[in-house]
N, C-alpha and C positions, 0 to 999 in steps of 0.2 A: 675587615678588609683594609689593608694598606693605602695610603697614599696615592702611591703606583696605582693601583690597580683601581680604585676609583673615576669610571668614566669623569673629564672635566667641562664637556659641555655641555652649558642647560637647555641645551635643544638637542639631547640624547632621546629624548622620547617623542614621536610625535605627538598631537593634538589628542589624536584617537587613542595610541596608550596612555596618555597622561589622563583622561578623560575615564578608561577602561579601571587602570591602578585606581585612581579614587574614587569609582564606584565599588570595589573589590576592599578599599582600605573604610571605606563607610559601612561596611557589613554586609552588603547587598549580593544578591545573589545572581550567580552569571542571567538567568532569565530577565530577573530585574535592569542588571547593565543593559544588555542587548535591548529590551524594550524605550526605555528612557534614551539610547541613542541609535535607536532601529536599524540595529545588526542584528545578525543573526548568532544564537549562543555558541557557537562552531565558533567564529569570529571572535568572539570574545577571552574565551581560552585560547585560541589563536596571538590573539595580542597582548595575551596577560604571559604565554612566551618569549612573544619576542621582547618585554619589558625584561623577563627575567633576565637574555641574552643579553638584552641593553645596559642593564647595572646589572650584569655579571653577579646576582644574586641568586643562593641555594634553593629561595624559595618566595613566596612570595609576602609572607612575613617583612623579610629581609629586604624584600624590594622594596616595601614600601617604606622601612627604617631607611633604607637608601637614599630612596628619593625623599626625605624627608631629611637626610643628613645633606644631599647635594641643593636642598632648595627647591625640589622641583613641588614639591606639595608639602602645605604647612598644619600644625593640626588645625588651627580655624578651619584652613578647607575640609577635612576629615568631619570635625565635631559638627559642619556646618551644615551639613547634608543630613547628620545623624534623627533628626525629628522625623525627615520622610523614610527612612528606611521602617518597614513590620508589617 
């Protein structure tokens, strides 16, 4: 992804998808997301949409190489969750 086309503000994502993405980039499983921030799993792939819309990403791989090339999530936060995920 270009330059251009790189959303440039870091409030591109809300709370809830910034929140949603790194439970999704931590391993975890839509049910898993949804519990730990008591949505419902419908809601969760809901907002792991609109993430992808957000940073214009193919997939959600890519979203979260995204968000992690724009700053919005770092791997600390990734690796930092990773004990409670299994």
């Amino acid at each position: 992804m270009s330059r251009k086309q790189r959303p440039r503000d870091k409030d591109v994502l809300s709370p809830l998808q910034s929140a949603v993405l790194l439970g999704h980039a931590r391993g975890e499983q839509p049910s898993q997301i949804a519990d730990h921030l008591q949505i419902g799993v419908r809601d969760v792939r809901l907002h792991l949409r609109a993430v992808l819309v957000a940073l214009k990403a193919a997939n959600t791989t890519h979203a979260v190489g995204v968000a992690c090339a724009l700053g919005l999530l770092s791997s600390s936060d990734i690796l930092e969750g990773e004990r409670h995920v299994r």
